[in-house]
Each structure stands twice: as C-alpha cells, then as structure tokens.
N, C-alpha and C positions, 0 to 999 in steps of 0.2 A: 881749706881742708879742716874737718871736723877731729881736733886732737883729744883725745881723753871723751870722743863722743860730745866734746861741749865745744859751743864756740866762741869765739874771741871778741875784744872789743874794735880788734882794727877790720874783722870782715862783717860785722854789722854797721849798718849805717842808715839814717831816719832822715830821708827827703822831699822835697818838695809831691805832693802826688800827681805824674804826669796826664797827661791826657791816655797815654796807651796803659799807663799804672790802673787805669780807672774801669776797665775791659780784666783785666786779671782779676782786681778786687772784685769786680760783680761775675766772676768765674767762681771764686771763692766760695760766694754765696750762693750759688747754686746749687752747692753741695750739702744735702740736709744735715748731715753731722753739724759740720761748721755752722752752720745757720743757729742751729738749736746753742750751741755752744757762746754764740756770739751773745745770742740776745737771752740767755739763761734758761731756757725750756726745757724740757725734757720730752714732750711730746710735740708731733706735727698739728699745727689746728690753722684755720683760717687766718688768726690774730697773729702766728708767725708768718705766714705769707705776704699779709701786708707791711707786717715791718721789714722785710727783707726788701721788697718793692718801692718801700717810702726809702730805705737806704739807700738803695738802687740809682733813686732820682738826686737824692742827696750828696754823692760822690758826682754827677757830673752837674750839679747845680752850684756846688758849692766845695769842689774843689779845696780850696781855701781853706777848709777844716780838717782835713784829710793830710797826714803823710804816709807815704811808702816805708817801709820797711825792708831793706835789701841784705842778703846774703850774698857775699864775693858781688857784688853789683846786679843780681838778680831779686827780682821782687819775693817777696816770701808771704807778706803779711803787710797790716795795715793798724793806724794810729788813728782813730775819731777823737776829734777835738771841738767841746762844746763848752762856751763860756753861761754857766747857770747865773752867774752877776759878773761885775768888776773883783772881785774877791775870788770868786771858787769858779775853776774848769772840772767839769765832768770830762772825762777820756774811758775808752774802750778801747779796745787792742784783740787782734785777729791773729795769731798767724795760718796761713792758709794751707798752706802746704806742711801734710800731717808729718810728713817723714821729719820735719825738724821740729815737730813736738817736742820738749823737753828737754834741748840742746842749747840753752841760756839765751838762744836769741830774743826772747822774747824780753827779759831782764834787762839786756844792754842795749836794748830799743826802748823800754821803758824809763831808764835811768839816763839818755842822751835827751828822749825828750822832754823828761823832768828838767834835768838842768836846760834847756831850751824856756820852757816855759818862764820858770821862775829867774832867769836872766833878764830876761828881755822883759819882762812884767812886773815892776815893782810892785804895783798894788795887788796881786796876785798873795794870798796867805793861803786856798786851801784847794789841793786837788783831791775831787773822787772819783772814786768807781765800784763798779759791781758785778759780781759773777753769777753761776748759779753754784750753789751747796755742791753739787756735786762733783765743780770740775775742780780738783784738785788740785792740779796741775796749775794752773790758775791761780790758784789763791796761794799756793805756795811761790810762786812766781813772783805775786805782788808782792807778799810776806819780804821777801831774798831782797827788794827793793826799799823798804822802810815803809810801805802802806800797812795801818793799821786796820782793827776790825772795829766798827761803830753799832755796825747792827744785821742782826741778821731774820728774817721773817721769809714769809713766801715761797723756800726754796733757794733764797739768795741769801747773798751776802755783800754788805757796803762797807767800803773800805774808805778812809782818808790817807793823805800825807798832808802835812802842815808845812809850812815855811820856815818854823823854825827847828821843828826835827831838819829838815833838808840842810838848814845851815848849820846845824849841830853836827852834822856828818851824818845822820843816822841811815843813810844810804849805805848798803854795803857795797 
C-alpha cells in the first residue's frame, strides 16, 4: 500500500524480465504518452514508431537486457540495460503504468539496480542515461539517485553516475 503517497523499498523490486513481463512491457508502449516519454520526443513522427517496434523486437530477442520492475509483485515498469563498452552501461527506465508516476518507485528500481550493476561488475566505472528536457519527473528522479547532468542539447538531457560517487555513498 502506497503510505504518504510514496513507496517503499520492500514493495519494489527489479527482476529477471519474464517471458509474460515482455507482452506487458510492449503493452506499455503502445501507449503514445509513454512511448514519447520513453525515447524523449515530444511529438508522434515515423522515427518514434520505429524505435518503439525496434524495442518491441528487442525485449523478446534479447530478454537478457531487460528487467521487470514490480510493485507488491505486479509489473509496473521496466529497466533497459545496454553495455556502450566494458566500462559504461547506458540504462533507460519505463514505468508504465501512470497512476504510479511519482510514487519513488521509480528511484528504488533505479538504486536496486544500480547497486546490481556495479556489484557484480567490477570493471564497470560509469552508468548513463538520458531523458527528454521536459520530463521532469524524470530527471528529478535520477537527480533523488545521485545521476548527474553532463549535458544537455536537442531537448534532452544526459546524465551519469560514476562508481565512485556510488561508493562514496552519494546515493540517497
């Protein structure tokens, strides 16, 4: 249950992405809000339709990059996981389901698989990502996590965390 409107660390939780997780996430995206939000748009054009379709193919090809994000054990939202070298993963983060917009789950899905990452990946020093300018939500989101701002152009904004902020604590 959602206390003070926010939610906890013990009812979020960041899982393997199942094969039926993977039918909800491309439910997700077929919702244009979410779509535009995921990949930073602000308008519908043909270049968002294929990346939602290249996605599409990418959660049941490859799995393996992908987790779930669940709420009390139901899916909510999802984690992209892409290694740009042996050094730096690029992540992206969904959650789908609007009504838990801005209820922290988003936060204690990104902070379970932050320390995920950089546990289990020693050579691992730098995780990014990127939103669009406008979603706020979002970017304060990362912010609440220790992602910095590197740069921002185009209507976006690219963010890092470092490895040694992360071991510094600078996670809140």
């Amino acid at each position: 249950m959602l206390k003070n409107n926010k939610a906890n660390d013990i009812e979020v939780s960041v899982d393997n992405l199942s094969f039926l997780d993977v039918f909800t996430v491309q439910k997700y995206l077929d919702d244009i809000e979410i779509a535009k939000k995921a990949f930073g748009v602000t308008n519908e054009s043909q270049q968002l339709f294929e990346n939602i379709n290249k996605l599409k193919k990418s959660l049941l090809l490859n799995r393996s990059n992908f987790k779930s994000i669940k709420y009390n054990r139901k899916t909510v939202g999802f984690i992209q996981i892409h290694y740009e070298n042996i050094n730096q993963v690029k992540i992206g983060i969904v959650i789908g389901e609007k009504k838990y917009w801005g209820k922290n789950i988003g936060s204690i899905a990104l902070k379970k698989t932050i320390d995920l990452l950089f546990k289990n990946d020693n050579n691992l020093t730098t995780i990014t990502l990127d939103t669009a300018s406008y979603n706020v939500i979002a970017k304060k989101c990362f912010e609440k996590v220790g992602f910095k701002v590197y740069k921002e152009e185009n209507g976006k904004v690219y963010m890092f965390l470092s490895r040694d902020s992360y071991e510094k604590g600078n996670i809140k």
